[in-house]
DRENLO-795112 format. One line per field, with one value per residue: y, x, z of N, C-alpha, C, O in turn; residue in one letter. Coordinates in nm, 2 decimals. Layout:
# residues N
n_y: (Y, ...);
n_x: (X, ...);
n_z: (Z, ...);
ca_y: (Y, ...);
ca_x: (X, ...);
ca_z: (Z, ...);
c_y: (Y, ...);
c_x: (X, ...);
c_z: (Z, ...);
o_y: (Y, ...);
o_x: (X, ...);
o_z: (Z, ...);
resn: (A, ...);
This chain:
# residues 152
n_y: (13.39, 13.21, 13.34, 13.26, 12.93, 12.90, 12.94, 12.77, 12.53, 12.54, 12.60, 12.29, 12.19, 12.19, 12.05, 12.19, 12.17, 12.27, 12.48, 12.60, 12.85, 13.09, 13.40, 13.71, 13.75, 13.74, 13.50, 13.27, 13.10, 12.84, 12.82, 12.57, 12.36, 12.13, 12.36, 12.57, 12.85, 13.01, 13.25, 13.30, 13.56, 13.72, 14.04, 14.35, 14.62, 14.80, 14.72, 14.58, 14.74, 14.90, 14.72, 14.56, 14.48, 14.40, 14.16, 13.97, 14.02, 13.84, 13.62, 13.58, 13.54, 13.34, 13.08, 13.14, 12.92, 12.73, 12.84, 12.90, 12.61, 12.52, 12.67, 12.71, 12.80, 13.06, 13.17, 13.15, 13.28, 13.34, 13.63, 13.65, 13.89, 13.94, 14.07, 14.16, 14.38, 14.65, 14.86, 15.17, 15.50, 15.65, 15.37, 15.17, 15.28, 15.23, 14.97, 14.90, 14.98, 14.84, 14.58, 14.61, 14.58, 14.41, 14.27, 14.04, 13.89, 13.81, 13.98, 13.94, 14.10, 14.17, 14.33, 14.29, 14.04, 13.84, 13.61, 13.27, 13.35, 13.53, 13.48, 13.29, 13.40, 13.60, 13.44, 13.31, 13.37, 13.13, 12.91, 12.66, 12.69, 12.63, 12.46, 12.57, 12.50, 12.26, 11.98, 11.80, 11.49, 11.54, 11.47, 11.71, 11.77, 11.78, 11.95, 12.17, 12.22, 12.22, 12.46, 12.64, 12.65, 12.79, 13.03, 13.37);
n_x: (-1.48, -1.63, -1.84, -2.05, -1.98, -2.08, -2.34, -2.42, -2.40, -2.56, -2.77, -2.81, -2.86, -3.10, -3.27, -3.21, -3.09, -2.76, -2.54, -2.26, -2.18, -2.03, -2.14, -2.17, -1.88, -1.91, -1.90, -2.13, -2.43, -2.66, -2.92, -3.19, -3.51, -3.79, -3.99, -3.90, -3.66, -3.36, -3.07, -2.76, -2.59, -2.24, -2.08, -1.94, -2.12, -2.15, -2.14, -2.36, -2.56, -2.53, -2.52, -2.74, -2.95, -2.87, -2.79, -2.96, -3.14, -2.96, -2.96, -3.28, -3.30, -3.10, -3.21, -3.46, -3.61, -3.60, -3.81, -4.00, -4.15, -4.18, -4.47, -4.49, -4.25, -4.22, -4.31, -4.17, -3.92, -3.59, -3.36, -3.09, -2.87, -2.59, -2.34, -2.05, -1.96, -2.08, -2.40, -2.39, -2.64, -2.74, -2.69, -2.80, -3.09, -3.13, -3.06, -3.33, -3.51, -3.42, -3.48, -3.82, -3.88, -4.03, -4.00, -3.94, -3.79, -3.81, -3.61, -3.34, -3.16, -2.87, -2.66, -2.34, -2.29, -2.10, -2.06, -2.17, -2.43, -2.57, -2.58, -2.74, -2.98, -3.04, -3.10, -3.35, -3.59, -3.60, -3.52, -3.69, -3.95, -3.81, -3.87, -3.72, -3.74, -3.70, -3.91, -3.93, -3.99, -4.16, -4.39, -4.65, -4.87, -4.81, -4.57, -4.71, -4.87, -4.62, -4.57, -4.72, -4.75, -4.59, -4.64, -4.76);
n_z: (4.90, 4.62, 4.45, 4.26, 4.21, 4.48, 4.46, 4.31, 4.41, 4.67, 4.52, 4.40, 4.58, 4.65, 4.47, 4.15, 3.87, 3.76, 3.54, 3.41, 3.22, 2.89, 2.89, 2.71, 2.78, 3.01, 3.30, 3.38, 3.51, 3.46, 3.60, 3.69, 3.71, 3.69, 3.63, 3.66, 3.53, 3.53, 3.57, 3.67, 3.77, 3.84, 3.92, 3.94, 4.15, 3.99, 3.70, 3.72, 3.72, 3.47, 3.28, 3.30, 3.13, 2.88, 2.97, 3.07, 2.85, 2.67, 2.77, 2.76, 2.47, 2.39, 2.53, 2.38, 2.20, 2.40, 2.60, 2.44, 2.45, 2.65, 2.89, 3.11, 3.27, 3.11, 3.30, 3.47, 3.48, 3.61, 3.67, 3.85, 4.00, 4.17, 4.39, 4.54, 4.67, 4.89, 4.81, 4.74, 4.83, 4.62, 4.40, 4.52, 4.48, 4.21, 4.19, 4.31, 4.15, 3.87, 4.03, 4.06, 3.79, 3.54, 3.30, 3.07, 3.29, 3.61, 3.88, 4.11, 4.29, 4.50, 4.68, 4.84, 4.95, 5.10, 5.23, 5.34, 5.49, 5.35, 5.07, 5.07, 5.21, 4.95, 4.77, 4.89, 4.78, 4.57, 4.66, 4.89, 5.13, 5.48, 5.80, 6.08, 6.30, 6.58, 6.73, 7.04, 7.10, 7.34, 7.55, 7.52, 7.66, 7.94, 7.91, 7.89, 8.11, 8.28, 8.24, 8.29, 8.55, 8.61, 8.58, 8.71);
ca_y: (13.30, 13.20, 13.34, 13.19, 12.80, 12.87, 12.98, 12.67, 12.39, 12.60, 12.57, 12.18, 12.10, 12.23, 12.04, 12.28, 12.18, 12.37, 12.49, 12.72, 12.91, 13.26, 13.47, 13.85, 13.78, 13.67, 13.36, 13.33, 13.03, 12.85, 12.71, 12.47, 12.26, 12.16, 12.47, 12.76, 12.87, 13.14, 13.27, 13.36, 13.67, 13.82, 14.16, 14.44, 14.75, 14.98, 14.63, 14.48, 14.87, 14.97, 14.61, 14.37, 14.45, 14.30, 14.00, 13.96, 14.00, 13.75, 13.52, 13.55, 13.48, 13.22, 13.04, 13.10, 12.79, 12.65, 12.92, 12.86, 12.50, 12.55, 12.81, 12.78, 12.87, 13.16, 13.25, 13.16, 13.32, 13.46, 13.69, 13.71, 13.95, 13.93, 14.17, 14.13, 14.48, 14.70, 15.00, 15.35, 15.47, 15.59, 15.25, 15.12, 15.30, 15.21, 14.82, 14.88, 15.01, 14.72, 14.46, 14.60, 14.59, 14.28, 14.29, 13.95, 13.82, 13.85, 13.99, 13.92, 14.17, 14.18, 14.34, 14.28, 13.90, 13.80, 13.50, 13.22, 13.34, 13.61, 13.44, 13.22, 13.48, 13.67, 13.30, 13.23, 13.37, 13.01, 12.83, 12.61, 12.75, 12.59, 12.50, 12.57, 12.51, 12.13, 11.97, 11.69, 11.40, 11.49, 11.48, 11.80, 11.83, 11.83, 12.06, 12.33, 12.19, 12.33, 12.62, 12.70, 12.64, 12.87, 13.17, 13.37);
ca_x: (-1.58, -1.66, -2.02, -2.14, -1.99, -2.17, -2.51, -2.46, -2.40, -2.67, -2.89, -2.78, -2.87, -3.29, -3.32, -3.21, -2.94, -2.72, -2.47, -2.18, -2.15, -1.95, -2.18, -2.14, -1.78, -1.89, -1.94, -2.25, -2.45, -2.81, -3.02, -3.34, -3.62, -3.92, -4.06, -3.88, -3.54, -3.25, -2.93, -2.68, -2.45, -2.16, -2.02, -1.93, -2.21, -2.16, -2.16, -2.49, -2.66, -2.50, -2.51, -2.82, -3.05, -2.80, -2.73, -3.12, -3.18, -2.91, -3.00, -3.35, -3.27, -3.01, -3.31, -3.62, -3.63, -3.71, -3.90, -4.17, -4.21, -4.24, -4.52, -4.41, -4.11, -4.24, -4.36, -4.10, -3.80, -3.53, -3.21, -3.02, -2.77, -2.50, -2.19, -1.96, -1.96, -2.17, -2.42, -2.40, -2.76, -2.80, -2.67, -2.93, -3.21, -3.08, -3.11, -3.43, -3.53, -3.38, -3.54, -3.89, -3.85, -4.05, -3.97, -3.88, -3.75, -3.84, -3.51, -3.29, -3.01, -2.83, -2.48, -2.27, -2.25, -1.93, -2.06, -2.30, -2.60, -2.60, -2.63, -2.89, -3.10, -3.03, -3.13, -3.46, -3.72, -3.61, -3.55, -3.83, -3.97, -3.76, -3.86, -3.59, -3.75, -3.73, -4.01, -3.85, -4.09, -4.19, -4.53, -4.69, -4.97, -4.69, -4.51, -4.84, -4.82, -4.52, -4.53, -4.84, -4.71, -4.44, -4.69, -4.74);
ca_z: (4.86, 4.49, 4.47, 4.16, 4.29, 4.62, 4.40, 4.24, 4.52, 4.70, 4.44, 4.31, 4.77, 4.65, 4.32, 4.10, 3.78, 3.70, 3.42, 3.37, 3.05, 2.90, 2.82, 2.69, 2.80, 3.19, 3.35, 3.45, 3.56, 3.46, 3.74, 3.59, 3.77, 3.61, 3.64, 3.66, 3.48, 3.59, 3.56, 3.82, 3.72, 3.95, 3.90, 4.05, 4.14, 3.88, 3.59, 3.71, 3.67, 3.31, 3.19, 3.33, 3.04, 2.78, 3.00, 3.04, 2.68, 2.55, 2.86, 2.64, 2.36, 2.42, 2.57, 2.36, 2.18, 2.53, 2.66, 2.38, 2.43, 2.84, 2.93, 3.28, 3.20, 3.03, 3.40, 3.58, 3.45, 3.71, 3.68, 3.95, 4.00, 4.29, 4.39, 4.71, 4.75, 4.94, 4.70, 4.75, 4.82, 4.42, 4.32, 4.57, 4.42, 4.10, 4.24, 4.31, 4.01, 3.82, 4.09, 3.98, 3.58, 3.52, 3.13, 3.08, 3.40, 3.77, 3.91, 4.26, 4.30, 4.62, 4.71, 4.99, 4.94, 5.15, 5.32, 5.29, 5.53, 5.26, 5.01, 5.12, 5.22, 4.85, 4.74, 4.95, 4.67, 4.49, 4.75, 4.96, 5.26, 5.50, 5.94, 6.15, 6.41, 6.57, 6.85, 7.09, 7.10, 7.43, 7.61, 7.51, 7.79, 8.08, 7.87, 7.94, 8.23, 8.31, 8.18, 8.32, 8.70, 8.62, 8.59, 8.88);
c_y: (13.32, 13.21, 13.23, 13.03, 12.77, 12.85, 12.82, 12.56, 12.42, 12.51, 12.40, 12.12, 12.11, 12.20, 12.06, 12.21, 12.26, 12.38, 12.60, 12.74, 13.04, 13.29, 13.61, 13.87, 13.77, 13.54, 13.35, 13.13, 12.98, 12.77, 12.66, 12.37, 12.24, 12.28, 12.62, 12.70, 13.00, 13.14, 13.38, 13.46, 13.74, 13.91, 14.25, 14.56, 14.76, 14.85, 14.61, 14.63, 14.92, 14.83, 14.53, 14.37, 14.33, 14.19, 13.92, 13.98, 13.88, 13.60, 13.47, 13.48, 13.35, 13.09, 13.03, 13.00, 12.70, 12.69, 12.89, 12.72, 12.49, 12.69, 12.83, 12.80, 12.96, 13.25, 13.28, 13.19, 13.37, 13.49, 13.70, 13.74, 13.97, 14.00, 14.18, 14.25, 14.56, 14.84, 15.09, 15.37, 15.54, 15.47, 15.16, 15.12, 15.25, 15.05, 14.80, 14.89, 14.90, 14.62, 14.47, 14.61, 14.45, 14.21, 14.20, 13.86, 13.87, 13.86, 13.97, 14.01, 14.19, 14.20, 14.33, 14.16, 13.88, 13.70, 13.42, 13.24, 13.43, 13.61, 13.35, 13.30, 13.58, 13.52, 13.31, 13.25, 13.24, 12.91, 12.76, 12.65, 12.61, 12.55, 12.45, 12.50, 12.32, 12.09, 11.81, 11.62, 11.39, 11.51, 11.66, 11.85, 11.86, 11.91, 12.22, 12.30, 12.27, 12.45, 12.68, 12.73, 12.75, 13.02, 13.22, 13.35);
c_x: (-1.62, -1.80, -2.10, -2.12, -2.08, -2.30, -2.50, -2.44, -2.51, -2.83, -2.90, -2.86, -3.05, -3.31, -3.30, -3.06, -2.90, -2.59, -2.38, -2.15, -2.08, -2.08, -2.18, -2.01, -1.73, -1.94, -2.01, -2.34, -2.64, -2.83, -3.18, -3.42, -3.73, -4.00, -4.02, -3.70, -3.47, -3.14, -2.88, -2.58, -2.38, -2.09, -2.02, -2.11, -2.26, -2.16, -2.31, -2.55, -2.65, -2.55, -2.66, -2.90, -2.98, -2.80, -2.83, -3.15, -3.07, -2.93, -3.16, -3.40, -3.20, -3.11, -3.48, -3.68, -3.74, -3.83, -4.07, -4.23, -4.25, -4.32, -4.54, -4.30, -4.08, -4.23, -4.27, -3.94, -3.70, -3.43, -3.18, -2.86, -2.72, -2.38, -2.17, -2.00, -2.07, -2.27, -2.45, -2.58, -2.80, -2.80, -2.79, -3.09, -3.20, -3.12, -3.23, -3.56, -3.56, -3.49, -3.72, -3.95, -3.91, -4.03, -3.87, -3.85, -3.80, -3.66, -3.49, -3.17, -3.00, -2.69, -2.42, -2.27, -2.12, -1.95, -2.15, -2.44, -2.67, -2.68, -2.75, -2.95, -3.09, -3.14, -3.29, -3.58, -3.71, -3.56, -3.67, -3.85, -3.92, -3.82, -3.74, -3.59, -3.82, -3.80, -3.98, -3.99, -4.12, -4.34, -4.54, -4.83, -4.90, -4.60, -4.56, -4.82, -4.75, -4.50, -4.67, -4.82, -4.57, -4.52, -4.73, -4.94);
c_z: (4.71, 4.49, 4.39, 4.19, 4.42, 4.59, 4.37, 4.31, 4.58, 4.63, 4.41, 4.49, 4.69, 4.54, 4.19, 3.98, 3.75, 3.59, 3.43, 3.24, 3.04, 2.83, 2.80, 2.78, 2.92, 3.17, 3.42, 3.47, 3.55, 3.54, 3.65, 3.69, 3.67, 3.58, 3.62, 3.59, 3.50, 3.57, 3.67, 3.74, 3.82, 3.88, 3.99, 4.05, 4.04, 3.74, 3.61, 3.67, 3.53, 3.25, 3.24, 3.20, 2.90, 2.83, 3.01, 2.92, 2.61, 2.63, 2.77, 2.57, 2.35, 2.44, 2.51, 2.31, 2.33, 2.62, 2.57, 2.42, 2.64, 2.89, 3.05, 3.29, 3.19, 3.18, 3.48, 3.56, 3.49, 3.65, 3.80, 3.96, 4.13, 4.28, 4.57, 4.74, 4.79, 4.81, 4.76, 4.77, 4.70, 4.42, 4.42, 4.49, 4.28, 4.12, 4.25, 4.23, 3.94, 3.87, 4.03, 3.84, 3.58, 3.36, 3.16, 3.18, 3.51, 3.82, 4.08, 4.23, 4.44, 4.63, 4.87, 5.04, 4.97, 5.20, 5.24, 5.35, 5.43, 5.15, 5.01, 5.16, 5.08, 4.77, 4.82, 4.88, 4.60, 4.59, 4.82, 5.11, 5.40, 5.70, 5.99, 6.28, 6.52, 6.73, 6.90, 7.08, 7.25, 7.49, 7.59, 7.64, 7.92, 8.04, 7.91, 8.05, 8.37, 8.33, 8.24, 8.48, 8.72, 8.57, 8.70, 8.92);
o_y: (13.43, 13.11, 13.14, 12.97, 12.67, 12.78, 12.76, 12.47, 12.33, 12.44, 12.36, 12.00, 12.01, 12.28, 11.98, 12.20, 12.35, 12.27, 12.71, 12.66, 13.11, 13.23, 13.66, 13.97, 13.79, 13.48, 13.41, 13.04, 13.05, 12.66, 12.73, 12.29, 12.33, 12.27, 12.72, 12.59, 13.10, 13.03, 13.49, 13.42, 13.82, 13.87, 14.24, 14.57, 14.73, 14.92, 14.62, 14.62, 14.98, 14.84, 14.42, 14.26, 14.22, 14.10, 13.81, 13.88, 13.83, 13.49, 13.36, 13.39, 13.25, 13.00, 12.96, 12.96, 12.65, 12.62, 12.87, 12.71, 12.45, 12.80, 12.93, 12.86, 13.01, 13.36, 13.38, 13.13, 13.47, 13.40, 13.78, 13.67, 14.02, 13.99, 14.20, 14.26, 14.55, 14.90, 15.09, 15.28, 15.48, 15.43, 15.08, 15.04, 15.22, 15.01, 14.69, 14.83, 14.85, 14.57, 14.37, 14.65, 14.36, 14.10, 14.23, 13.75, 13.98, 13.77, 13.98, 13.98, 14.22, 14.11, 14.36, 14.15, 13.89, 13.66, 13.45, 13.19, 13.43, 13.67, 13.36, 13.26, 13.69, 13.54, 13.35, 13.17, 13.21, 12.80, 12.83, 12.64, 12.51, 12.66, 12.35, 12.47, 12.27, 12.15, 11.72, 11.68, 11.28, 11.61, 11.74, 11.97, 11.95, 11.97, 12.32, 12.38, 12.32, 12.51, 12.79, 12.82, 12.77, 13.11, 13.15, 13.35);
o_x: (-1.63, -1.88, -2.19, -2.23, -2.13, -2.38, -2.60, -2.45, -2.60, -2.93, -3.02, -2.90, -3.12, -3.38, -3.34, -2.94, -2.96, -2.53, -2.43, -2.11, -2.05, -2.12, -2.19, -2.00, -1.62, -2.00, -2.00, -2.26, -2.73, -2.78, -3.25, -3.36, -3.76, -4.09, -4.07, -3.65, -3.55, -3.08, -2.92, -2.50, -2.44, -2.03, -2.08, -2.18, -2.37, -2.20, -2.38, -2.61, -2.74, -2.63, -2.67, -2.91, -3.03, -2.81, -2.81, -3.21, -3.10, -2.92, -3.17, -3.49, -3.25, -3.09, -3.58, -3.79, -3.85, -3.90, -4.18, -4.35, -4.35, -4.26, -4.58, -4.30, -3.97, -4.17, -4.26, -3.85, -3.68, -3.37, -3.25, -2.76, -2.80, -2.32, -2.24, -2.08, -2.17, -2.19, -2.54, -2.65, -2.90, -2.91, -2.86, -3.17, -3.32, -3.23, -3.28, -3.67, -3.67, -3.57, -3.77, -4.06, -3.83, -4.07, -3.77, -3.88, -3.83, -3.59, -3.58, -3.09, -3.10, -2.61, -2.46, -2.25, -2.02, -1.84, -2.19, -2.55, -2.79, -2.77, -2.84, -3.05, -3.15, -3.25, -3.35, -3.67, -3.81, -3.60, -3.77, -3.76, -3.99, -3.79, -3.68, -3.50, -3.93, -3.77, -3.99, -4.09, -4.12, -4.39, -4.45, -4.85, -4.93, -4.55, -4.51, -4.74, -4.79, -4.43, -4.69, -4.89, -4.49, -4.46, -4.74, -4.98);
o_z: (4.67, 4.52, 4.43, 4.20, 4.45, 4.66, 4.41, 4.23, 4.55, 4.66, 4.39, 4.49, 4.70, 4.47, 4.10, 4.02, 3.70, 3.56, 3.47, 3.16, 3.14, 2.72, 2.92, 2.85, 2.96, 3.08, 3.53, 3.44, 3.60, 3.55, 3.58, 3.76, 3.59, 3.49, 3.58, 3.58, 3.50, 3.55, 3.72, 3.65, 3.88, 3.77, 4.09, 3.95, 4.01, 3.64, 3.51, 3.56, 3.48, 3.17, 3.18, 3.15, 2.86, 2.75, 2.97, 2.90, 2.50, 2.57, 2.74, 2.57, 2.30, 2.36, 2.54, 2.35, 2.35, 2.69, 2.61, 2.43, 2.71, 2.91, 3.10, 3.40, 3.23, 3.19, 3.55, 3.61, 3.43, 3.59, 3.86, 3.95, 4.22, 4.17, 4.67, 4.84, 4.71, 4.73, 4.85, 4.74, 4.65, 4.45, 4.36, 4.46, 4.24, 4.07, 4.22, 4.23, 3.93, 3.79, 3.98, 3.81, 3.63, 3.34, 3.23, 3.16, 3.51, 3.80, 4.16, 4.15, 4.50, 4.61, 4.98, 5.16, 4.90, 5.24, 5.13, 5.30, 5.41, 5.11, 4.93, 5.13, 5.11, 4.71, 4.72, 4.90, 4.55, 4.55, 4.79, 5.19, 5.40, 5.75, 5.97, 6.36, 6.52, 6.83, 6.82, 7.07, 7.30, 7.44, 7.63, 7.67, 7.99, 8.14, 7.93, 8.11, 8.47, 8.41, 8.21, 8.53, 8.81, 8.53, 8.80, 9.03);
resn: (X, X, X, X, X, X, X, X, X, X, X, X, X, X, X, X, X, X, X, X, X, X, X, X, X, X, X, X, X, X, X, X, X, X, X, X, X, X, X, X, X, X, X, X, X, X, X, X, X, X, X, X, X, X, X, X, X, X, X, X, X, X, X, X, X, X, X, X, X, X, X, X, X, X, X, X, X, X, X, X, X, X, X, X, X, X, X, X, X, X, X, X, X, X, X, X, X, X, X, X, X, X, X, X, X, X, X, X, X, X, X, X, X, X, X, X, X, X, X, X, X, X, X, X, X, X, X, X, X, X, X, X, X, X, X, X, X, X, X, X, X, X, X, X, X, X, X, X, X, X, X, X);
């Protein structure tokens, strides 16, 4: 599965434009709504832990121009970092670490991305709260009813 195309069909189903760009030499991916702004970055582990600050600082910069003139914007800034493979429990804590650093961005890291329920649930902090859950159009008082003749 091509993570960052999935991030960004995903993302393009909830609103969301998006862009591919190189930056610091990856291909990384800006998601935009009126309100909020992000960037999607895939790498392995051991890249998103040595590298996110750089990719978050030139993500930034790249961006302040527009960050000054939107001060929701300012608020709503995400990184999200994604890796197929599974983290060690360092590189965990290390993720977790990272995930609370609010300096500059609100971060999403999540590894072990091989599918799409994965990603959609790595995804659901920017996503819209979604019900799953669907109610037939049928008489609801014979429904208690029912269910009530079926206790002992």
């Amino acid at each position: 599965m091509d993570i960052l195309t999935q991030s960004a069909t995903l993302l393009k189903q909830f609103g969301y434009g998006t862009e591919f760009l190189d930056m610091a030499n990856q291909r990384v991916m800006y998601f935009e709504d009126e309100s909020l702004l992000g960037l999607v970055w895939i790498d392995d582990v051991s890249a998103i832990i040595a590298n996110w600050q750089e990719i978050q600082d030139q993500f930034i910069r790249a961006n302040a121009a527009k960050l000054r003139k939107s001060l929701t914007k300012t608020w709503n800034l995400y990184m999200v970092c994604l890796a197929s493979e599974r983290c060690s429990t360092e590189q965990r804590m290390a993720f977790t670490t990272i995930q609370e650093n609010f300096r500059g961005a609100r971060k999403i890291i999540q590894s072990g991305i091989t599918g799409e329920s994965q990603l959609v649930r790595a995804l659901y902090p920017l996503l819209p709260v979604q019900n799953l859950v669907s109610l037939d159009a049928e008489d609801p008082v014979r429904r208690i009813r029912e269910r009530l003749q079926q206790l002992p």
